[in-house]
N, CA, C and O atoms as CSV, one atom per row, in Angstrom:
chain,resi,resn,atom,element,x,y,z
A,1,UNK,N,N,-39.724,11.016,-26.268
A,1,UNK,CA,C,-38.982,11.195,-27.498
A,1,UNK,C,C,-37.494,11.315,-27.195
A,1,UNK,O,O,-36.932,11.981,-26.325
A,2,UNK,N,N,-37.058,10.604,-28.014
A,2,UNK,CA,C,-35.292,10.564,-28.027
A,2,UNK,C,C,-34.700,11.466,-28.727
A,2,UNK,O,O,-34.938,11.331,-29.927
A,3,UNK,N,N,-34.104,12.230,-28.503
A,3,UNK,CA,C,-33.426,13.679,-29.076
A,3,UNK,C,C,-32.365,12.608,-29.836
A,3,UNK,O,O,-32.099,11.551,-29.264
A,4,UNK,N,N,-31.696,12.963,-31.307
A,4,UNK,CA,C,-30.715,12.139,-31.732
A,4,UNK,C,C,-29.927,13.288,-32.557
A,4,UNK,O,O,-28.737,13.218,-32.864
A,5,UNK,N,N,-30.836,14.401,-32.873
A,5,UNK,CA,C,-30.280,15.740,-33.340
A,5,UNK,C,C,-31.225,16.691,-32.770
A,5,UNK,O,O,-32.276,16.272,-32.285
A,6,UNK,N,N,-30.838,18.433,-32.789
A,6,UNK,CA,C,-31.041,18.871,-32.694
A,6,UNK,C,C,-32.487,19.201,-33.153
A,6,UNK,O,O,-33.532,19.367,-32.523
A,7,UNK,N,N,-32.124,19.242,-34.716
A,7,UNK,CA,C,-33.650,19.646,-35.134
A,7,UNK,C,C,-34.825,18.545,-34.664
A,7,UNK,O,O,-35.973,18.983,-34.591
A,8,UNK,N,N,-34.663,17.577,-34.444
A,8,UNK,CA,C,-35.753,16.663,-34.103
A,8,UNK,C,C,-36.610,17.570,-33.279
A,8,UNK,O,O,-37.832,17.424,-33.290
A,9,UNK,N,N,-35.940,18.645,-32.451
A,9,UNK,CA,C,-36.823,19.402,-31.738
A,9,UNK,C,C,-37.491,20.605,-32.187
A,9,UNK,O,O,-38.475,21.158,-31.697
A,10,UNK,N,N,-36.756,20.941,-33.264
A,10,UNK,CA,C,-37.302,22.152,-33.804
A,10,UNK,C,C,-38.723,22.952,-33.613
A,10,UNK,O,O,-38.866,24.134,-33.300
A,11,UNK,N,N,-39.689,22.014,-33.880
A,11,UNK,CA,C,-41.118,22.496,-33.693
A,11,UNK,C,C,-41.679,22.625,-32.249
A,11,UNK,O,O,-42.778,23.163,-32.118
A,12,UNK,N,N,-40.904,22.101,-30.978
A,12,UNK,CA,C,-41.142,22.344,-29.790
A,12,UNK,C,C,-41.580,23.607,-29.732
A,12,UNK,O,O,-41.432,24.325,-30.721
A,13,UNK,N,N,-42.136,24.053,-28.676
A,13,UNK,CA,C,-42.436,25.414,-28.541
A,13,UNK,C,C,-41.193,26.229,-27.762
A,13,UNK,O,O,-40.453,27.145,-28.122
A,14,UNK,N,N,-41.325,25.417,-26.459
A,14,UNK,CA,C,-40.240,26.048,-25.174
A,14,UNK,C,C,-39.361,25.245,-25.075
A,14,UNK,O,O,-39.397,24.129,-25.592
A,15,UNK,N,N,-38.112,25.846,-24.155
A,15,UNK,CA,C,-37.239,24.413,-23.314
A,15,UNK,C,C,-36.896,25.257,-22.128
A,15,UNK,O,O,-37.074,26.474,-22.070
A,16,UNK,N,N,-36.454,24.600,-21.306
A,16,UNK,CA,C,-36.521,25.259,-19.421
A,16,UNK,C,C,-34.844,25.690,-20.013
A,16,UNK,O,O,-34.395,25.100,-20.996
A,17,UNK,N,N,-33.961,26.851,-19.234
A,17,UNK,CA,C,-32.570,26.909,-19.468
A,17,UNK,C,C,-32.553,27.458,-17.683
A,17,UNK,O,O,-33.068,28.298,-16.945
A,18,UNK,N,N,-31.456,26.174,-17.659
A,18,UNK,CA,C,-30.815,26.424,-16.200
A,18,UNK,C,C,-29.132,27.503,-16.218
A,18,UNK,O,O,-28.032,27.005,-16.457
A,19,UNK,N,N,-29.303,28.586,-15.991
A,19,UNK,CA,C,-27.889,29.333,-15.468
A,19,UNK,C,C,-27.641,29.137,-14.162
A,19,UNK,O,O,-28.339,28.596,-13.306
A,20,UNK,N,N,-26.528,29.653,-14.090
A,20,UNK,CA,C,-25.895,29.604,-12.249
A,20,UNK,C,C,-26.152,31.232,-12.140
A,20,UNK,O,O,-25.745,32.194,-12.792
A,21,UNK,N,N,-26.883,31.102,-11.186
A,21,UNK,CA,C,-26.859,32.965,-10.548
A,21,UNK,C,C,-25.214,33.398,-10.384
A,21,UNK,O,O,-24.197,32.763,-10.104
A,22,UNK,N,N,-25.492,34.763,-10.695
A,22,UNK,CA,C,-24.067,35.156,-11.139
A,22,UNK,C,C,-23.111,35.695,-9.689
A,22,UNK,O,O,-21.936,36.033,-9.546
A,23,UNK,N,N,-24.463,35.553,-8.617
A,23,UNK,CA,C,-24.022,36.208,-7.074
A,23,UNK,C,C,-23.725,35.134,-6.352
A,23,UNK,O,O,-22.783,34.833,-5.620
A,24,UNK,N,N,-25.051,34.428,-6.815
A,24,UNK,CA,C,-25.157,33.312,-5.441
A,24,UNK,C,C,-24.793,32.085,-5.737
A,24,UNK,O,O,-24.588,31.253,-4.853
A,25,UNK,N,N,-24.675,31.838,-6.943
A,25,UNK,CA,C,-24.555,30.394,-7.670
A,25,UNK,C,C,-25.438,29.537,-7.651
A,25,UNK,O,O,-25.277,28.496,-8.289
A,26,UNK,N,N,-26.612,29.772,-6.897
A,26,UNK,CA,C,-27.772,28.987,-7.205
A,26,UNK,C,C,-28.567,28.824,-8.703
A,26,UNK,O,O,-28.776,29.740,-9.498
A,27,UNK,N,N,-28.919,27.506,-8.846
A,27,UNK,CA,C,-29.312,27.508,-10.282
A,27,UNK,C,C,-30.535,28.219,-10.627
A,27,UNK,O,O,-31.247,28.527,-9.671
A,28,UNK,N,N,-30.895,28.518,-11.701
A,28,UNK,CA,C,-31.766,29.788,-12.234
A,28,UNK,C,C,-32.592,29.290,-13.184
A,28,UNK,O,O,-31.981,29.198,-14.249
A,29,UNK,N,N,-33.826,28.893,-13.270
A,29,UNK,CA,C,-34.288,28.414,-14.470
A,29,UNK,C,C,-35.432,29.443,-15.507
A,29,UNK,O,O,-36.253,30.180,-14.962
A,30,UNK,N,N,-35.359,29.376,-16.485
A,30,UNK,CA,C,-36.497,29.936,-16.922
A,30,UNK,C,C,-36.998,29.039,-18.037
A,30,UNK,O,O,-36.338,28.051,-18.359
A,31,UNK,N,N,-38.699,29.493,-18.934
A,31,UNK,CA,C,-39.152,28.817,-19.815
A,31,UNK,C,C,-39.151,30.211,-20.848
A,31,UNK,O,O,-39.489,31.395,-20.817
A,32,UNK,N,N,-38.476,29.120,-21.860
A,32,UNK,CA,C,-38.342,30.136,-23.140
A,32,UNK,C,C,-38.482,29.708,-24.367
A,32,UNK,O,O,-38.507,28.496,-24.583
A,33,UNK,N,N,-38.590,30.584,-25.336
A,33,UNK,CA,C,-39.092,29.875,-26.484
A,33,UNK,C,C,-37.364,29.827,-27.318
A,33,UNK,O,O,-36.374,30.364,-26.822
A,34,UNK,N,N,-37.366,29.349,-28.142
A,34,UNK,CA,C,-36.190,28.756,-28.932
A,34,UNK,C,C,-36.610,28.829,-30.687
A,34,UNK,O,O,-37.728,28.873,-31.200
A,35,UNK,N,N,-35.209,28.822,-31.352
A,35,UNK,CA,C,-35.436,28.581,-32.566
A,35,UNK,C,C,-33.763,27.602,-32.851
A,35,UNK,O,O,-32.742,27.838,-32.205
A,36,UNK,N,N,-33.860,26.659,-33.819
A,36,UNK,CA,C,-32.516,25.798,-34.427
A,36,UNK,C,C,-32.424,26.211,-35.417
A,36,UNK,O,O,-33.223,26.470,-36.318
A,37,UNK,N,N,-30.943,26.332,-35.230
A,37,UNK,CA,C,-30.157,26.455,-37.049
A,37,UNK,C,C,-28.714,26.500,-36.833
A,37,UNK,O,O,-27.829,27.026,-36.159
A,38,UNK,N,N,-29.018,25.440,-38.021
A,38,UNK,CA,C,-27.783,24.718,-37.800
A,38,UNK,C,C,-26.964,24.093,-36.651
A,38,UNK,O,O,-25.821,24.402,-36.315
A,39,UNK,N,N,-27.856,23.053,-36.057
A,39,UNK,CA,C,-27.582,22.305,-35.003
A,39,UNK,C,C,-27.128,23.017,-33.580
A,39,UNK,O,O,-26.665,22.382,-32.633
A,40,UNK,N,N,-27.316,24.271,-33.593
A,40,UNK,CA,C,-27.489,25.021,-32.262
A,40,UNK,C,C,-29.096,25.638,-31.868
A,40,UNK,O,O,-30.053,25.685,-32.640
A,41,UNK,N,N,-29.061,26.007,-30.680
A,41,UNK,CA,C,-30.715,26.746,-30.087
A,41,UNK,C,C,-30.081,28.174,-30.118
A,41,UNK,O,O,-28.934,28.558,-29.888
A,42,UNK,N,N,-31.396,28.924,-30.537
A,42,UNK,CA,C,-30.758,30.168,-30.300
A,42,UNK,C,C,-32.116,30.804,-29.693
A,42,UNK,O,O,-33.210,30.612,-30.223
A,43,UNK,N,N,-31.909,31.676,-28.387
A,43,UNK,CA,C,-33.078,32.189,-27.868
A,43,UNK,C,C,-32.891,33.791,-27.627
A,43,UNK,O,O,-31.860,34.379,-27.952
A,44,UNK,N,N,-33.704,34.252,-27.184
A,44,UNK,CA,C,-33.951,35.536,-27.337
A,44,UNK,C,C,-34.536,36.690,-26.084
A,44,UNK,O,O,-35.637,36.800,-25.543
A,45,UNK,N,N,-33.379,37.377,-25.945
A,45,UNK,CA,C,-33.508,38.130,-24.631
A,45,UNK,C,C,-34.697,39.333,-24.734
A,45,UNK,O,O,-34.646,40.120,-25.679
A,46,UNK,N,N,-35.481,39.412,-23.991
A,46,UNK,CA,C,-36.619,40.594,-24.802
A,46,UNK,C,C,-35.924,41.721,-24.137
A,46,UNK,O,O,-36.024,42.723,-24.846
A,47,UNK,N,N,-35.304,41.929,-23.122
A,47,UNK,CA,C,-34.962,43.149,-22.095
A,47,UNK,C,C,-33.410,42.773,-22.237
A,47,UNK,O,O,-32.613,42.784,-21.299
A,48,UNK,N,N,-33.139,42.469,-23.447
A,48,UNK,CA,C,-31.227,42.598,-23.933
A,48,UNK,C,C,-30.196,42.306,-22.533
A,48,UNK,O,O,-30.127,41.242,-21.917
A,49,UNK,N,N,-29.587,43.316,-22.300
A,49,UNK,CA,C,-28.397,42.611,-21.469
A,49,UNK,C,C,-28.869,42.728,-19.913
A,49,UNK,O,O,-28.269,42.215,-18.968
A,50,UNK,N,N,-30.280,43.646,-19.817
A,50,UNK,CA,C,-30.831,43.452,-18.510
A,50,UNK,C,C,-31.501,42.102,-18.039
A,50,UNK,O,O,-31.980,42.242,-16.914
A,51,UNK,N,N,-31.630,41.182,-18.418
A,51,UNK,CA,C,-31.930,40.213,-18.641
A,51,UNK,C,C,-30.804,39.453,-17.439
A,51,UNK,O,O,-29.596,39.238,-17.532
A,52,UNK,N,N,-31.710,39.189,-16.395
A,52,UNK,CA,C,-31.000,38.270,-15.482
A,52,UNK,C,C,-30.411,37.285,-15.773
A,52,UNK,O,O,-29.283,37.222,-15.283
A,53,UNK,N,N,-30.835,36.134,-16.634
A,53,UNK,CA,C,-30.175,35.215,-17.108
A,53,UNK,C,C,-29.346,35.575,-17.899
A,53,UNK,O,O,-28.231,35.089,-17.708
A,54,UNK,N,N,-29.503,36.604,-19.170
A,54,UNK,CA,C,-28.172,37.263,-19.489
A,54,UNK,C,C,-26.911,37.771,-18.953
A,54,UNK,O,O,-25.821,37.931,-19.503
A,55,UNK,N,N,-27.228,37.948,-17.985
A,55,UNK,CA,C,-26.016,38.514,-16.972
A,55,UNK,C,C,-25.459,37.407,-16.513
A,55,UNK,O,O,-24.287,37.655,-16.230
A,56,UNK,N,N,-25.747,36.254,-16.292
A,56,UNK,CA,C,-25.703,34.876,-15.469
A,56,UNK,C,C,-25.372,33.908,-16.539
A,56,UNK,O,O,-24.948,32.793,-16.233
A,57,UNK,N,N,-25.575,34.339,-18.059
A,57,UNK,CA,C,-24.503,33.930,-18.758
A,57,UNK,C,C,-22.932,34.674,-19.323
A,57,UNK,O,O,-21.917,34.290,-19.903
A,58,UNK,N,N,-23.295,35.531,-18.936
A,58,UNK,CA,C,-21.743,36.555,-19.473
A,58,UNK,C,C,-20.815,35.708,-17.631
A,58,UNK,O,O,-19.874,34.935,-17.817
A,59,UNK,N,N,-21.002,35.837,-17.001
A,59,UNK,CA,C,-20.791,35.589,-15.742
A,59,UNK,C,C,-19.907,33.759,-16.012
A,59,UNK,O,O,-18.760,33.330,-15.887
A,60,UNK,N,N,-21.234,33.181,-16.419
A,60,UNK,CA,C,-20.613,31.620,-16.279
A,60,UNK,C,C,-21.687,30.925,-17.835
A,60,UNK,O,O,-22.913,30.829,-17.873
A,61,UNK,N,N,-20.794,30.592,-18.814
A,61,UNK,CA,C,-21.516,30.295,-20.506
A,61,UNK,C,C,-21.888,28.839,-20.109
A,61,UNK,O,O,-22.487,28.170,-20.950
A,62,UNK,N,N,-21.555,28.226,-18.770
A,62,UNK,CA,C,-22.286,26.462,-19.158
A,62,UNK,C,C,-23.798,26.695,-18.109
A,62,UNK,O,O,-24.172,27.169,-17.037
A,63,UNK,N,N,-24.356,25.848,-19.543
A,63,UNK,CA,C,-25.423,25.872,-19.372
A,63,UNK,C,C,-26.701,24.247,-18.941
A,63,UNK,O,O,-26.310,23.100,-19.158
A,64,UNK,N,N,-27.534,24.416,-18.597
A,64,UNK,CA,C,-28.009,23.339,-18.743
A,64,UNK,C,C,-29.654,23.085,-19.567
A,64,UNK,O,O,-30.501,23.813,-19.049
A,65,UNK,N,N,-29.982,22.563,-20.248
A,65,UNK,CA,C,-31.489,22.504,-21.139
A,65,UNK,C,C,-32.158,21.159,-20.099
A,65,UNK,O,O,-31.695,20.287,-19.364
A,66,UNK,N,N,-33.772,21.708,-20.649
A,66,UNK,CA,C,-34.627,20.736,-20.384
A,66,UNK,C,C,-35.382,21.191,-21.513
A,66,UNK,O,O,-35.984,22.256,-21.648
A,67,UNK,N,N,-35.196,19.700,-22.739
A,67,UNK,CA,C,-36.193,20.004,-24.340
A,67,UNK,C,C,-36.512,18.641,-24.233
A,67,UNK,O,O,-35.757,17.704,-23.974
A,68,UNK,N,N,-37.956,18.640,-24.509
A,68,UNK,CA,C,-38.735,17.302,-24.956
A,68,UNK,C,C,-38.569,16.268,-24.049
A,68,UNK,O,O,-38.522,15.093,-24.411
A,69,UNK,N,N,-38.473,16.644,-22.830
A,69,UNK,CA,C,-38.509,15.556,-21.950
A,69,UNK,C,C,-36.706,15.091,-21.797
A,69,UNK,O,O,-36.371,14.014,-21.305
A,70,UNK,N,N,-36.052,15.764,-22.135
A,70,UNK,CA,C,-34.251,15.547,-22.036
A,70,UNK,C,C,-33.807,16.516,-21.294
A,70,UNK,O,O,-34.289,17.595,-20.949
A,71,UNK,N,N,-32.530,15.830,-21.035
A,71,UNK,CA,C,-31.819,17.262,-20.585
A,71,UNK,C,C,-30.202,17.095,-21.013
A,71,UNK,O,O,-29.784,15.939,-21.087
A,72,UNK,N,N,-29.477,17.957,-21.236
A,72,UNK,CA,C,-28.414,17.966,-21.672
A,72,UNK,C,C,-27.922,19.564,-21.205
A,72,UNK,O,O,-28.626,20.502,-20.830
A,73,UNK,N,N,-26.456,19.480,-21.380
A,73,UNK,CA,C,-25.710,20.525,-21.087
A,73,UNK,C,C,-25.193,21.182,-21.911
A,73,UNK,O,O,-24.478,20.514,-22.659
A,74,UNK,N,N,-25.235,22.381,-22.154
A,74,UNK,CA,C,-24.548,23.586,-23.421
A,74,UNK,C,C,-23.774,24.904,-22.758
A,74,UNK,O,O,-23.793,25.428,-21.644
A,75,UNK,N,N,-23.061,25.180,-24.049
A,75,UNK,CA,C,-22.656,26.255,-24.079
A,75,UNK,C,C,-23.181,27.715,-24.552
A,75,UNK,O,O,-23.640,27.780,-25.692
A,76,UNK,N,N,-23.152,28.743,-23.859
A,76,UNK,CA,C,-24.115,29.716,-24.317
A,76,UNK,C,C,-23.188,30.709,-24.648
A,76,UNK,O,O,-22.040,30.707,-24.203
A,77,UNK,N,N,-23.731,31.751,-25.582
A,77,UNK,CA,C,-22.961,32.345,-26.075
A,77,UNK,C,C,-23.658,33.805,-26.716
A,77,UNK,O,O,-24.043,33.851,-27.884
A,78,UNK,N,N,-23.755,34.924,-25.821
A,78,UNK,CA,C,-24.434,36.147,-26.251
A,78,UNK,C,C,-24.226,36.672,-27.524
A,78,UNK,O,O,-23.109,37.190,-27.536
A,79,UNK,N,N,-24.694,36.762,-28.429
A,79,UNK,CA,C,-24.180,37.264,-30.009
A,79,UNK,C,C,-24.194,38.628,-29.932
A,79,UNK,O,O,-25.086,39.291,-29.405
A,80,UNK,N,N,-22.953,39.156,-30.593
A,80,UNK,CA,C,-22.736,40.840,-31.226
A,80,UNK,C,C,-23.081,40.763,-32.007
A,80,UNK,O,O,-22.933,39.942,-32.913
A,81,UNK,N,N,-23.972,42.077,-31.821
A,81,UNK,CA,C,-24.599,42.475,-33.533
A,81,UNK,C,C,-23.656,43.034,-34.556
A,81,UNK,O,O,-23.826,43.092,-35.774
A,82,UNK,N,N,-22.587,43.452,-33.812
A,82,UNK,CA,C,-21.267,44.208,-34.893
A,82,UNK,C,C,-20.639,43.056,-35.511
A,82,UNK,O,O,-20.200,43.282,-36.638
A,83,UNK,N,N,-20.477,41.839,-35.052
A,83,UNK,CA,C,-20.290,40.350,-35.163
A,83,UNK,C,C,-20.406,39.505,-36.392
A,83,UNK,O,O,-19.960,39.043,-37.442
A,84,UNK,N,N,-21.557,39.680,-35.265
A,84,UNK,CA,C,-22.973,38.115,-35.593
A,84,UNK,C,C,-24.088,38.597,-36.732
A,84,UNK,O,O,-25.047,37.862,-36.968
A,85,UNK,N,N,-23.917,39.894,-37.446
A,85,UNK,CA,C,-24.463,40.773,-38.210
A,85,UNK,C,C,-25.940,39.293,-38.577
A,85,UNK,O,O,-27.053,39.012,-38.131
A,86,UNK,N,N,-25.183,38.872,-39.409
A,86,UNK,CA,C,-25.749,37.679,-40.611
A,86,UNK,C,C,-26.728,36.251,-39.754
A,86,UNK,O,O,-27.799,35.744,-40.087
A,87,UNK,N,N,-25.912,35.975,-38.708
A,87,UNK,CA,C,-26.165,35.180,-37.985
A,87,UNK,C,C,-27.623,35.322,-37.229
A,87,UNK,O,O,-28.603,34.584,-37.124
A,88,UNK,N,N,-27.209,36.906,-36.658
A,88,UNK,CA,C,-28.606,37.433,-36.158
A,88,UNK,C,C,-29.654,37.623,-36.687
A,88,UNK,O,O,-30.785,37.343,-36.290
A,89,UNK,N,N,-29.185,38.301,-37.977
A,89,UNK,CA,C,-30.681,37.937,-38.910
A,89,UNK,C,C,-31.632,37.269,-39.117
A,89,UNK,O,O,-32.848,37.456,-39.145
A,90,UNK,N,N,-30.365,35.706,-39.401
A,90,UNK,CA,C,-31.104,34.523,-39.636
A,90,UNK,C,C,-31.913,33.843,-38.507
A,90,UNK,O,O,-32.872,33.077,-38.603
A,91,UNK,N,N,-31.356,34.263,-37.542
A,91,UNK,CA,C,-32.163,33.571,-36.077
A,91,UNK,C,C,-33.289,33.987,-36.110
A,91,UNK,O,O,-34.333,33.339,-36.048
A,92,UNK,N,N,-33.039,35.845,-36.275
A,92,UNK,CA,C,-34.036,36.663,-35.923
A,92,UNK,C,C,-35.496,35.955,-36.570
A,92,UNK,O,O,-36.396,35.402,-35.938
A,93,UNK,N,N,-35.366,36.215,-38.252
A,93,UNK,CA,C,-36.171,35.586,-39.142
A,93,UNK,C,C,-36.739,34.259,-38.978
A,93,UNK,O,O,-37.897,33.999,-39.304
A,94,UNK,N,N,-35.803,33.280,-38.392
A,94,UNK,CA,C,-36.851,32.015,-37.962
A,94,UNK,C,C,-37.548,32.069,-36.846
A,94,UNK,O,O,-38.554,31.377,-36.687
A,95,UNK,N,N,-36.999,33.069,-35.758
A,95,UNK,CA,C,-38.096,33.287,-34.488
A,95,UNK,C,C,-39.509,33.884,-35.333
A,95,UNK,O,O,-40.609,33.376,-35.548
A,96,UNK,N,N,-39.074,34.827,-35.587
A,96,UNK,CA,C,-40.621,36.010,-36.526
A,96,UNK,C,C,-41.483,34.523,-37.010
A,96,UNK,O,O,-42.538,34.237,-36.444
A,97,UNK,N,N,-41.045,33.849,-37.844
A,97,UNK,CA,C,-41.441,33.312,-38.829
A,97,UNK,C,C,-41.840,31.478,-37.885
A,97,UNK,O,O,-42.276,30.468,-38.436
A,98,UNK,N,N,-41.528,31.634,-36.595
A,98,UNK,CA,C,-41.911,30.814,-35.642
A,98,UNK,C,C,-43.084,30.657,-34.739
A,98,UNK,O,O,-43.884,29.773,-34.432
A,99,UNK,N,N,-42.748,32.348,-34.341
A,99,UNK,CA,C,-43.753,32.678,-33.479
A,99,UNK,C,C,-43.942,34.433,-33.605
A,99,UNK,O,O,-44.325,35.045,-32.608
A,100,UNK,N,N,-43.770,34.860,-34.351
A,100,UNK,CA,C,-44.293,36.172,-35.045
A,100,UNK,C,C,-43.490,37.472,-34.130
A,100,UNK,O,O,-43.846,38.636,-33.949
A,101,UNK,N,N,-42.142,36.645,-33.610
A,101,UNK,CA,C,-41.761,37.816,-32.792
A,101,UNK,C,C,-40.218,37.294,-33.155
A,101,UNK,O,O,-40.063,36.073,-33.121
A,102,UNK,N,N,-39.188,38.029,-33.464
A,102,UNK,CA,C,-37.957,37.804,-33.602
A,102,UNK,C,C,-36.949,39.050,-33.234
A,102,UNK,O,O,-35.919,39.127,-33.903
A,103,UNK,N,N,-37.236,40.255,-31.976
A,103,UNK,CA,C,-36.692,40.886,-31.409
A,103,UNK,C,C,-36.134,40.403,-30.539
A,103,UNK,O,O,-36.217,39.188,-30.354
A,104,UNK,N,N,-35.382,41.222,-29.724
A,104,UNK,CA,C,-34.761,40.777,-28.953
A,104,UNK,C,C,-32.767,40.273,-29.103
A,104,UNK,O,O,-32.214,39.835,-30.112
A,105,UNK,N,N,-32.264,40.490,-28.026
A,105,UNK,CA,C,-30.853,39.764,-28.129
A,105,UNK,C,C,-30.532,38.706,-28.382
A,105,UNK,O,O,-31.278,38.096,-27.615
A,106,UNK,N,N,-29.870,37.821,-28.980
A,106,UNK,CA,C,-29.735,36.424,-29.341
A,106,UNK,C,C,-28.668,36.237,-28.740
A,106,UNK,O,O,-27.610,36.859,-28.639
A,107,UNK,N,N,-29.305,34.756,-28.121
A,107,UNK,CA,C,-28.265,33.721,-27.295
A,107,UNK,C,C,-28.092,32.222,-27.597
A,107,UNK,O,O,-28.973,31.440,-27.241
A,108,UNK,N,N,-26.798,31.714,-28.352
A,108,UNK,CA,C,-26.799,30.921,-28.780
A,108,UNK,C,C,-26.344,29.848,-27.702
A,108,UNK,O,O,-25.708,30.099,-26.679
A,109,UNK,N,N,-26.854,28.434,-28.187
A,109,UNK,CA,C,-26.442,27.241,-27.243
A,109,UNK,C,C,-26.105,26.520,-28.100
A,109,UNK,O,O,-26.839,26.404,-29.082
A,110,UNK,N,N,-25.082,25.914,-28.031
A,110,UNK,CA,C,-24.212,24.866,-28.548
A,110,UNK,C,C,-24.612,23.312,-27.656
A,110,UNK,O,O,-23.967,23.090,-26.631
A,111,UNK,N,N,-25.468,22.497,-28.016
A,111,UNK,CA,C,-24.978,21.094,-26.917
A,111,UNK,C,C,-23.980,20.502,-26.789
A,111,UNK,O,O,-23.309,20.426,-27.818
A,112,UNK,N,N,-23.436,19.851,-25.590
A,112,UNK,CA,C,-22.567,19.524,-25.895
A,112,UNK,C,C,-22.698,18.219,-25.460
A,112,UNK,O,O,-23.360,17.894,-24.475
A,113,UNK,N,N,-22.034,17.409,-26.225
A,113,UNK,CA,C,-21.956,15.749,-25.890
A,113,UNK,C,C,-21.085,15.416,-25.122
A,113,UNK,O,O,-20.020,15.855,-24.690
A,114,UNK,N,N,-22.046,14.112,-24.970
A,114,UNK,CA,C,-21.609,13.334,-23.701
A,114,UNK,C,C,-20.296,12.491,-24.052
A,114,UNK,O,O,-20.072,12.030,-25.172
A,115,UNK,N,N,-19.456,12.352,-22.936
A,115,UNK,CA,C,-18.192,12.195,-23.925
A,115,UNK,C,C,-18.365,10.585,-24.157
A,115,UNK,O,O,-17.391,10.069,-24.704
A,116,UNK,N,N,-19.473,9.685,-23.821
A,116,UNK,CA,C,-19.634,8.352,-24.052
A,116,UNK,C,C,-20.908,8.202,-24.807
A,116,UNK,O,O,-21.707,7.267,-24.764
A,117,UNK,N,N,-20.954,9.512,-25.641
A,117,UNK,CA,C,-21.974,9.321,-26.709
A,117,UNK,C,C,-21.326,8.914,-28.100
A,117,UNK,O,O,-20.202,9.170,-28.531
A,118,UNK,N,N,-22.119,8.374,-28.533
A,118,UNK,CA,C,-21.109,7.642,-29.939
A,118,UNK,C,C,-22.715,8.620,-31.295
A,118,UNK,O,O,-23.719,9.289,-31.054
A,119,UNK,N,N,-22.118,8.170,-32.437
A,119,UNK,CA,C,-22.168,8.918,-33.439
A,119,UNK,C,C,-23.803,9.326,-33.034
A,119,UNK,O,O,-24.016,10.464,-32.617
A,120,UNK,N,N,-24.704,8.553,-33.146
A,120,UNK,CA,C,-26.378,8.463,-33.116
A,120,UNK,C,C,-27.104,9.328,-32.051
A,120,UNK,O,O,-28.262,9.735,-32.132
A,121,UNK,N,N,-26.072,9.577,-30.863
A,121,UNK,CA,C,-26.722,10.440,-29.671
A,121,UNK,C,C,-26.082,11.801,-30.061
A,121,UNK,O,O,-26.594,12.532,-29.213
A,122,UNK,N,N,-25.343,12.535,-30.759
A,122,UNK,CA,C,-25.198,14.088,-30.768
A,122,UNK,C,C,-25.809,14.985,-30.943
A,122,UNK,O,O,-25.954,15.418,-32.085
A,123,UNK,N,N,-26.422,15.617,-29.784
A,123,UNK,CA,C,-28.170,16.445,-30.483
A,123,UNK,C,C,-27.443,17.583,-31.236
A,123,UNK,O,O,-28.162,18.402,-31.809
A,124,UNK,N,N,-26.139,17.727,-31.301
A,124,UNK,CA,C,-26.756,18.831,-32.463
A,124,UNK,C,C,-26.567,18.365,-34.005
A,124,UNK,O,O,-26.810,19.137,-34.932
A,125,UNK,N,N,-26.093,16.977,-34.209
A,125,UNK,CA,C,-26.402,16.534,-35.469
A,125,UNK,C,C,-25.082,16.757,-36.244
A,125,UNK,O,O,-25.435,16.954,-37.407
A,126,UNK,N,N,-23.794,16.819,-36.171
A,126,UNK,CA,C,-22.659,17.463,-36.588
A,126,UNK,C,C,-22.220,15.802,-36.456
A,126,UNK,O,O,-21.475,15.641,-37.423
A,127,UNK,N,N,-22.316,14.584,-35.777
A,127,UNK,CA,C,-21.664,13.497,-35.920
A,127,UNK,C,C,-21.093,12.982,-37.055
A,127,UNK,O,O,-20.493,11.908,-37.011
């Protein structure tokens, strides 16, 4: 499957997210579950800022995905709840309402395009 927006993936279950270790710089992968809105992924830390990969994004925000057989590169971005009040909600509520669990810290990913992608390839659908 050809990713052409974001939501095309929506109903996936997981996607792999590669960080750079925040010591060693070796890459870090884990499998996690995801929710879209509004042409970003937003995933969910269960153990908040203890969260190794959390730390390994405050450290270094580029990121790399593996969804639906793709891979592409993003920006990650830990949300404040003093913030992101509204934002968090809404994530929260489509995780619950995904997979019956919507705790946790929210971490948003932005994709980012390829700079020789033209209108039809932008997975997050903003073209």
């Amino acid at each position: 499957m050809r990713i052409t927006t974001i939501e095309d993936v929506a109903n996936e279950r997981v996607l792999h997210l590669t960080t750079t270790g925040r010591r060693t710089g070796v890459p870090r992968e884990i499998e996690i579950w995801f929710v879209v809105h509004r042409g970003r992924l937003y995933l969910f830390a269960e153990h908040g800022e203890r969260a190794a990969w959390v730390k390994n994004i405050r450290s270094n925000p580029e990121v790399s995905v593996q969804l639906s057989g793709q891979g592409f590169g993003a920006m990650a971005r830990v949300l404040n709840r003093a913030v992101d009040h509204g934002l968090w909600d809404a994530v929260a509520a489509h995780a619950d309402h995904k997979y019956g669990w919507g705790d946790g810290l929210p971490v948003e990913l932005t994709p980012r395009v390829p700079s020789d992608a033209g209108p039809r390839s932008d997975p997050t659908g903003d073209a």
